[in-house]
C-alpha positions as CSV (number, residue, x, y, z in Angstrom):
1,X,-107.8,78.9,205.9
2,X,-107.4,81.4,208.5
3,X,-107.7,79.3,211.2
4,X,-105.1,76.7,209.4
5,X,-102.7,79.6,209.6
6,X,-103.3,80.7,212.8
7,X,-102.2,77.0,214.0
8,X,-99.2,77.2,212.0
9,X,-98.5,80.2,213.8
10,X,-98.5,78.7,217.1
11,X,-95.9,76.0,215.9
12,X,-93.7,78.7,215.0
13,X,-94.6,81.5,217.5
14,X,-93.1,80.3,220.9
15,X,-89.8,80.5,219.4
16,X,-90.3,84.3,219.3
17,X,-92.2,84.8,222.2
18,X,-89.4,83.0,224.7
19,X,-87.2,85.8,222.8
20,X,-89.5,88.3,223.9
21,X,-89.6,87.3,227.7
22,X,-85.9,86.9,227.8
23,X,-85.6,90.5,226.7
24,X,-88.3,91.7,229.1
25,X,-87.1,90.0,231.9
26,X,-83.9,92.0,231.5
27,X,-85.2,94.9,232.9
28,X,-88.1,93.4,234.9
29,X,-86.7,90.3,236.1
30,X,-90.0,88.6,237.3
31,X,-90.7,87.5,233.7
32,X,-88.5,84.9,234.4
33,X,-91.1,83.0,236.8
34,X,-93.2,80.1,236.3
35,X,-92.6,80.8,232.4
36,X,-93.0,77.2,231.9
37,X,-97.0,77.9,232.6
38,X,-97.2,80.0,229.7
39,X,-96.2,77.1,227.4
40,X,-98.4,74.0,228.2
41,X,-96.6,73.0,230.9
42,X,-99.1,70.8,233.9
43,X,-99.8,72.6,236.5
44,X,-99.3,71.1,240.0
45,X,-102.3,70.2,242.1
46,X,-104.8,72.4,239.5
47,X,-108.1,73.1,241.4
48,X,-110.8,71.9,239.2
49,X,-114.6,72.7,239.3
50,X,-113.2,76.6,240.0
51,X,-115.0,80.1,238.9
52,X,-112.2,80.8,236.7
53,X,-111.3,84.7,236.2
54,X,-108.4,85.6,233.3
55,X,-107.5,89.3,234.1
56,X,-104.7,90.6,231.8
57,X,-103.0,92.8,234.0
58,X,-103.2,94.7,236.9
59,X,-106.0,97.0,236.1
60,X,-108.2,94.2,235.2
61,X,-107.5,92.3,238.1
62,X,-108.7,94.8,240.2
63,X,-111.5,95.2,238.1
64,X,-112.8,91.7,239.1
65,X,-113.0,92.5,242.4
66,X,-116.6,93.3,242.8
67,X,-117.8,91.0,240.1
68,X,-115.9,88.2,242.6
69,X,-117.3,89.4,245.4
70,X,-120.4,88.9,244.0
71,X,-119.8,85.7,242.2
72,X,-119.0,84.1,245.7
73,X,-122.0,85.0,247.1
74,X,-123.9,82.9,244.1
75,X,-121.3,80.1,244.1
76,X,-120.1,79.8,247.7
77,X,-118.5,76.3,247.4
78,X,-117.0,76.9,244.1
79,X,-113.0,77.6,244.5
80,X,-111.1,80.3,242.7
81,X,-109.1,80.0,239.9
82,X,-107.4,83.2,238.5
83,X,-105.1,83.4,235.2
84,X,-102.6,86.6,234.0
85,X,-99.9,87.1,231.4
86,X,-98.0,89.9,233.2
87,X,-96.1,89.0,237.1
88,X,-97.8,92.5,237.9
89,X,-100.9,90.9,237.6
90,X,-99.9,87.9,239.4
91,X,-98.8,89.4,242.3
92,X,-102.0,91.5,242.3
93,X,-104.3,88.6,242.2
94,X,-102.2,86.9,244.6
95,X,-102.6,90.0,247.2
96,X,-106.3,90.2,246.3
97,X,-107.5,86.9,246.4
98,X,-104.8,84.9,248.5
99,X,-107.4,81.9,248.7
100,X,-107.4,81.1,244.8
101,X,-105.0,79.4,242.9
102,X,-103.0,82.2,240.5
103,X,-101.0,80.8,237.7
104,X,-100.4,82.3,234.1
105,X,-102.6,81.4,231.2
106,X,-100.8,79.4,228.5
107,X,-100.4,81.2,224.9
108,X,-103.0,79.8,222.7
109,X,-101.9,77.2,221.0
110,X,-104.5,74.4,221.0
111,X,-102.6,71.2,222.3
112,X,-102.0,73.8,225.3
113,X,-105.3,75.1,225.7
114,X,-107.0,71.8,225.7
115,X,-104.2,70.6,228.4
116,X,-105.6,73.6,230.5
117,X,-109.2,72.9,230.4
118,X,-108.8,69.0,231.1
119,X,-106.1,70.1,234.0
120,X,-108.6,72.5,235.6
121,X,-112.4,71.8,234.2
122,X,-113.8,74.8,235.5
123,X,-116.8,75.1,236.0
124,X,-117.4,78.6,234.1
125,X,-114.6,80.8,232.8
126,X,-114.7,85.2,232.4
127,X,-112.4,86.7,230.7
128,X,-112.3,90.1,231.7
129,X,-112.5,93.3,229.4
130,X,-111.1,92.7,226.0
131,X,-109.6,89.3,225.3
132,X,-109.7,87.4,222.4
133,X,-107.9,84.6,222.1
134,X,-109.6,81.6,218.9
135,X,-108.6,78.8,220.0
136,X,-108.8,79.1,223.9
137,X,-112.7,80.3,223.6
138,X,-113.5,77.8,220.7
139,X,-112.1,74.8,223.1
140,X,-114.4,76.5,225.9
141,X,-117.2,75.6,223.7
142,X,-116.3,72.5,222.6
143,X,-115.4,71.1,226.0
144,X,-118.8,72.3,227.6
145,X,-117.2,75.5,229.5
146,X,-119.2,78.3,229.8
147,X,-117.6,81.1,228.5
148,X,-118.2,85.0,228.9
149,X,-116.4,88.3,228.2
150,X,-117.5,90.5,230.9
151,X,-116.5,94.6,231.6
152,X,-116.4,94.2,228.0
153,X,-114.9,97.0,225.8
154,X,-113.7,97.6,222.4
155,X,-112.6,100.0,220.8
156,X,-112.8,102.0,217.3
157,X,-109.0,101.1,216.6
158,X,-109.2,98.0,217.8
159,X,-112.3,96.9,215.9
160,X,-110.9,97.8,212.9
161,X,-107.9,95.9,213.6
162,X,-110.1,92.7,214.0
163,X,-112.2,92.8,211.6
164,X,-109.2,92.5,209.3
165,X,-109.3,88.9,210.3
166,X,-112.9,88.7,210.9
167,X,-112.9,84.9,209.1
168,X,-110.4,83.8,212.3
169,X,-112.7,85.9,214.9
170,X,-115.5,86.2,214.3
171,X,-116.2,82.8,215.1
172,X,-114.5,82.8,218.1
173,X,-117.0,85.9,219.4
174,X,-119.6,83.9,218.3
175,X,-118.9,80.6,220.7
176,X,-118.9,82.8,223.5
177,X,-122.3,82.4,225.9
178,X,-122.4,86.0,226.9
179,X,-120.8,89.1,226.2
180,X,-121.3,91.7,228.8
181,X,-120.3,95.1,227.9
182,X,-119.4,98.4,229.5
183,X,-121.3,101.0,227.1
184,X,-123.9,100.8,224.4
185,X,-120.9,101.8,222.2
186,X,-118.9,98.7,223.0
187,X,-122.1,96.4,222.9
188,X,-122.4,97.9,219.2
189,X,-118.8,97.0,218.4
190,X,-118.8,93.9,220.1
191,X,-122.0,92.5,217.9
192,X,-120.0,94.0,214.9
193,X,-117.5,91.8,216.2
194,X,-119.5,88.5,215.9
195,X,-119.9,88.4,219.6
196,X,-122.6,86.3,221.2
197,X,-125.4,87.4,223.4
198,X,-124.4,91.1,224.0
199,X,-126.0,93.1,226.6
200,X,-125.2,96.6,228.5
201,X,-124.2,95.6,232.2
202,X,-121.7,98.9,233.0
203,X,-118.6,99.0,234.4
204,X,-117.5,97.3,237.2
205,X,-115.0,100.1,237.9
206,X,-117.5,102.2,239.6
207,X,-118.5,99.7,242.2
208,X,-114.5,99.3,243.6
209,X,-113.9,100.9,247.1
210,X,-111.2,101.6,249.2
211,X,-110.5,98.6,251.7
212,X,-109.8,99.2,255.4
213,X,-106.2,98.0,254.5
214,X,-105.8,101.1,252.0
215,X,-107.9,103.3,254.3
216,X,-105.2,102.5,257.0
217,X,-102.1,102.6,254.8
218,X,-103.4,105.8,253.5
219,X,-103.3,107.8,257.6
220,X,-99.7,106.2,257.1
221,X,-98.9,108.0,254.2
222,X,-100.4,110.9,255.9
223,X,-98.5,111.0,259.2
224,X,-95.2,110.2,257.0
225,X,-95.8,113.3,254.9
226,X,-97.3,115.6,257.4
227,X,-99.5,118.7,257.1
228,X,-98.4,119.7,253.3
229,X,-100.9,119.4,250.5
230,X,-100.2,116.2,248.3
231,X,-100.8,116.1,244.3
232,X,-100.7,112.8,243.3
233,X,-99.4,111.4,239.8
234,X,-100.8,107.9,239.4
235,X,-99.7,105.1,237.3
236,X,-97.4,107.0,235.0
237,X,-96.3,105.4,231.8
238,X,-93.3,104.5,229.8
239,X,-95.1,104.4,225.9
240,X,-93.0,104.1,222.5
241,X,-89.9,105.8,224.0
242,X,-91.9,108.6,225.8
243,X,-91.2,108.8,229.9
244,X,-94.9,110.6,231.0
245,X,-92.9,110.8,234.4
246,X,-90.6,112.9,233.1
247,X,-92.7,115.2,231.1
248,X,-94.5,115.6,234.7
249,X,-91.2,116.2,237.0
250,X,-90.1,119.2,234.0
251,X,-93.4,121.2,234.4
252,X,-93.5,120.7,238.1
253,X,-90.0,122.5,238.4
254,X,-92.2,125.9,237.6
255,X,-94.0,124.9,240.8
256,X,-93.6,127.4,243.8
257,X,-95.8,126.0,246.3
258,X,-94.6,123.5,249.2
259,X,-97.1,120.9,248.2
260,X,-95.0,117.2,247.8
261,X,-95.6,115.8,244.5
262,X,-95.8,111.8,244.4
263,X,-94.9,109.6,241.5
264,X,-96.5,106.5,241.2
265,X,-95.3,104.7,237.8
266,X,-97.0,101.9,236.2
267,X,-94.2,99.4,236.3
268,X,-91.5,98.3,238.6
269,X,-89.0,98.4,236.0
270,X,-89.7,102.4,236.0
271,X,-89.4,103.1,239.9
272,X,-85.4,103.8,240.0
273,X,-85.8,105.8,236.4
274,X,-88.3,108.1,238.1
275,X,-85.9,108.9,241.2
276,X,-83.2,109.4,238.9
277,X,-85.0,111.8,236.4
278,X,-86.2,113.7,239.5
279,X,-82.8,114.0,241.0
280,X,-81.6,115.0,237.5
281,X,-84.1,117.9,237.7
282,X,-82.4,118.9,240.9
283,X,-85.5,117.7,243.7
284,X,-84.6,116.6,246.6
285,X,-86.3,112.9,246.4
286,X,-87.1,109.9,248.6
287,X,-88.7,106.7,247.9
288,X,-91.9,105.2,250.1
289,X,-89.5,102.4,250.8
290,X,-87.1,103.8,252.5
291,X,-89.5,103.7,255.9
292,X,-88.5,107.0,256.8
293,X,-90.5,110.3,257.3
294,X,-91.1,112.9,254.5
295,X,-88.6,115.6,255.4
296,X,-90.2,119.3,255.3
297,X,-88.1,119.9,252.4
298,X,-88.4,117.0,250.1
299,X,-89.9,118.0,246.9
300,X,-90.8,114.2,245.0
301,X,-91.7,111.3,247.0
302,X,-91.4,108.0,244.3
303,X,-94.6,105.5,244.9
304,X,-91.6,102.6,244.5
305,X,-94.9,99.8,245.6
306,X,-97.4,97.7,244.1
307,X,-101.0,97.2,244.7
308,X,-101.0,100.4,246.8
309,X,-102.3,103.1,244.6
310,X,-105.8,103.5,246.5
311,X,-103.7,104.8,249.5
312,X,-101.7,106.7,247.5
313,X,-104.8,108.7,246.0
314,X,-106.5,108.4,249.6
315,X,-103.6,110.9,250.8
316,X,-104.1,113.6,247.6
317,X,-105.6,116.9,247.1
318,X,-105.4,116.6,243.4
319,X,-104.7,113.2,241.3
320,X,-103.0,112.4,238.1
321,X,-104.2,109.3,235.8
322,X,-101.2,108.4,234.1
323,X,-101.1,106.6,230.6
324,X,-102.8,109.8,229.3
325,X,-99.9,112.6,228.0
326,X,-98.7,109.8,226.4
327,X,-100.4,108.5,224.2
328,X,-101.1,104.8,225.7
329,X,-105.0,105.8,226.4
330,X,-105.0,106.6,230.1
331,X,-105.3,104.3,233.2
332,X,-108.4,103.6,235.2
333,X,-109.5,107.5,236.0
334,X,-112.7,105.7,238.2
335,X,-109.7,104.8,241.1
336,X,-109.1,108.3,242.2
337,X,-112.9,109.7,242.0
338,X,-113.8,106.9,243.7
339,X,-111.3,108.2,246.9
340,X,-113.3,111.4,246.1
341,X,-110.0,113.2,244.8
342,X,-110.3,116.2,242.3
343,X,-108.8,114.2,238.9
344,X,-106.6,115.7,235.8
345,X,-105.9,113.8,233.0
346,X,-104.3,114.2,230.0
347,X,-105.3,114.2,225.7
348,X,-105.1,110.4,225.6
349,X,-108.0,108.9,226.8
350,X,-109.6,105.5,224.7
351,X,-109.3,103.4,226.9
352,X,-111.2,105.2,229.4
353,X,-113.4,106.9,226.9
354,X,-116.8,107.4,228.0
355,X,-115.9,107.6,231.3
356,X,-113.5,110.3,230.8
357,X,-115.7,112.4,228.5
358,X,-118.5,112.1,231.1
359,X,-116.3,113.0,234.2
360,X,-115.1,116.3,232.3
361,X,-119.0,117.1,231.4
362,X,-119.6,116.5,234.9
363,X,-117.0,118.8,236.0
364,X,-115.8,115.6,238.3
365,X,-112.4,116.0,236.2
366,X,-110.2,118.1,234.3
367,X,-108.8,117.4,231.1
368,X,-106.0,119.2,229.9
369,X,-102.9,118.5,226.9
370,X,-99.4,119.2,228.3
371,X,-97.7,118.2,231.2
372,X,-97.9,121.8,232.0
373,X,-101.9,122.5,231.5
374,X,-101.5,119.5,234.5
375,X,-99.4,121.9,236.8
376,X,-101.8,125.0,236.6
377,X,-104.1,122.6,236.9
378,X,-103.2,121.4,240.0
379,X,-101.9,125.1,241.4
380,X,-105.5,126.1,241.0
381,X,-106.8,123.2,242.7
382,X,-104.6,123.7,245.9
383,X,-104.5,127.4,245.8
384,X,-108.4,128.0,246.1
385,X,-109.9,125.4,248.2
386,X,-113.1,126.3,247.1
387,X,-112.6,124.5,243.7
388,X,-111.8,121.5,245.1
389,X,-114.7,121.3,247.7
390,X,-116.9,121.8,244.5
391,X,-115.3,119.3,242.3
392,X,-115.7,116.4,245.4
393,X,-119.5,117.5,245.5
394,X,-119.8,116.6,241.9
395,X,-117.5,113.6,242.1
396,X,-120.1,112.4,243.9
397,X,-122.8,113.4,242.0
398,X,-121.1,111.7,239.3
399,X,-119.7,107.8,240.8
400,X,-123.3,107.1,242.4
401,X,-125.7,106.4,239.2
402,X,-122.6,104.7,237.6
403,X,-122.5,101.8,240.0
404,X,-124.0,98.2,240.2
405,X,-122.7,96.7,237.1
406,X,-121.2,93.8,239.1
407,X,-124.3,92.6,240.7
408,X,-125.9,92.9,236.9
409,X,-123.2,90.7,235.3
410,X,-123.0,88.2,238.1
411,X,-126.7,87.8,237.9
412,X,-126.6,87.3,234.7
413,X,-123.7,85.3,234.6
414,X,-125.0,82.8,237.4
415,X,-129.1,82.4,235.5
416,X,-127.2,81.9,232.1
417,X,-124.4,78.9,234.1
418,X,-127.6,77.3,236.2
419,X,-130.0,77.0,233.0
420,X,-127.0,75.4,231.6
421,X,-126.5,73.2,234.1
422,X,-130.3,72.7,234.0
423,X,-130.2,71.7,229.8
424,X,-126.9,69.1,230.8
425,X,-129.3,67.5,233.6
């Protein structure tokens, strides 16, 4: 029954959802593009026989990164397939991986999923982190596609939320051939879930470095800004009506230092409204894009970029993870420890949970509640230099034991595809 009604749903659904994108492409125009994808449409020249990756967003994009890396070196003559549903991500994979073929995912309606896998027959597909989608990992199974959830998480809230239509997923966890989670919580969760074959691998957030290309942006953010001490306010959200840029630019107007604070929002759509809220504050502001060099004065320099936020957080003293003083859960806090930058973040953390908790215990990061616990965080961190020599020593301390998680799950990943391949033969 639920699955009758979940196909009903997909009859109906589109209707709303081309709604949706209209409305979000209002404000972030590149919604707009290749939305025919997203509804079943064929894809021209699909590469077949691909390692297939599905990365949300952004964030899980550049997750995938190390698992690809070592993916490649187990399946060197297997091309790249990579699949979003936001442009950011898109664009990110596209700048990341300019060898695979990028395109969006279509919704999962089964007529369109089906299209998808006889367009593309991969020859294993990883969804990355937490997607769930019936039909699309049912079809996996019944078309012979390997199928695994890897940098798996779920959480509490989210847990609860699916097991109030367990009858729909739980199958659907169950026709997966491996689950690979981040934490012993998540594995739990995910076997509460229905999910098959779950086993602790870590994160692969741990093992992403800085490339040379951020390493050089970074010395030109530096010779742009000069000498002046940098505080850094990553990926800053927009959540339910709350502006986490703006809470940030009203606490940093008790700020008396000369240090130049840079804000880095989340989404395109959000780069004018941050130069605007800090002109409204009375800062004197530029943008990155203007090409120009930091004047001695400037107070707010707006990150107005994508897929440069290592270089941002390559150029701090101190470092922001946005998505956390509102309450959207907090963005991926692993980026600026692993640049070795002493890390704040706010009260809203599930998303990042574990490693949040841990980094705090550590004394790697800070965690504090208000936009203003976050400036006298960050006076004390550029006002005695000693703190912040002592929290890089135990940022270290803390990123080293954490990584190899990719090497795990590609291991794994490549014994479970060749026995597979082993049983077919």
């Amino acid at each position: 029954m639920f699955q009758w009604l979940y196909d009903v749903l997909w009859l109906l659904a589109p209707i709303w959802i081309r709604r949706y994108l209209d409305k979000r492409s209002g404000s972030a125009p590149a919604y707009r593009a290749h939305r025919d994808e997203r509804f079943g449409k064929p894809y021209p020249n699909p590469v077949t026989g691909a390692v297939w990756i599905h990365a949300v967003s952004v964030g899980e994009t550049r997750a995938a990164q190390p698992l690809i890396r070592e993916l490649r070196q187990r399946f060197p003559d297997a091309p790249l397939l990579m699949t979003q549903m936001t442009p950011t991500g898109r664009e990110t994979a596209q700048v990341l991986f300019p060898d695979a073929q990028c395109r969006y995912l279509p919704y999962d309606k089964k007529t369109w999923v089906r299209q998808f896998l006889r367009e593309h027959r991969p020859m294993f597909g990883i969804l990355m982190e937490t997607e769930i989608w019936p039909n699309l990992m049912k079809e996996c199974r019944r078309a012979g596609v390997p199928l695994f959830l890897a940098n798996a998480r779920l959480s509490e809230k989210s847990l609860n939320g699916y097991l109030k239509v367990r009858r729909l997923i739980r199958p659907a966890a169950a026709s997966l051939t491996g689950c690979l989670a981040q934490t012993e919580a998540d594995a739990a969760r995910l076997a509460k879930l229905g999910a098959a074959s779950v086993q602790v691998c870590g994160n692969t957030k741990y093992d992403l470095m800085p490339s040379e290309r951020m390493k050089t942006l970074a010395g030109q953010f530096k010779e742009r800004i000069g000498g002046r001490p940098v505080a850094v306010c990553g990926s800053t959200r927009v959540y339910r009506g709350e502006d986490e840029a703006e809470k940030l630019l009203a606490a940093w107007r008790e700020y008396r230092g000369n240090a130049l604070l840079v804000v880095v929002p989340r989404h395109p759509e959000h780069f004018q409204t941050a130069f605007e809220t800090a002109e409204r504050f009375g800062f004197k502001v530029q943008r990155r894009s203007d090409g120009l060099p930091v004047e001695p004065d400037t107070q707010v320099w707006i990150g107005d970029s994508m897929g440069e936020l290592y270089a941002y957080y390559l150029t701090a003293d101190a470092a922001f993870v946005g998505g956390s003083l509102v309450d959207s859960g907090c963005q991926n806090i692993i980026e600026p420890l692993s640049c070795g930058v002493p890390t704040i973040f706010g009260f809203s953390t599930y998303n990042f949970e574990q490693a949040c908790a841990r980094a705090a215990e550590a004394g790697a990061a800070i965690q504090v509640k208000s936009a203003d616990g976050w400036r006298k965080a960050v006076e004390s961190l550029l006002s005695h230099k000693e703190i912040g020599t002592a929290a890089r020593e135990r940022i270290g301390h803390f990123i080293s034991p954490h990584r190899g998680a990719s090497v795990r799950m590609a291991e794994m990943i490549y014994r479970s595809v060749r026995n597979a391949d082993s049983v077919c033969g």
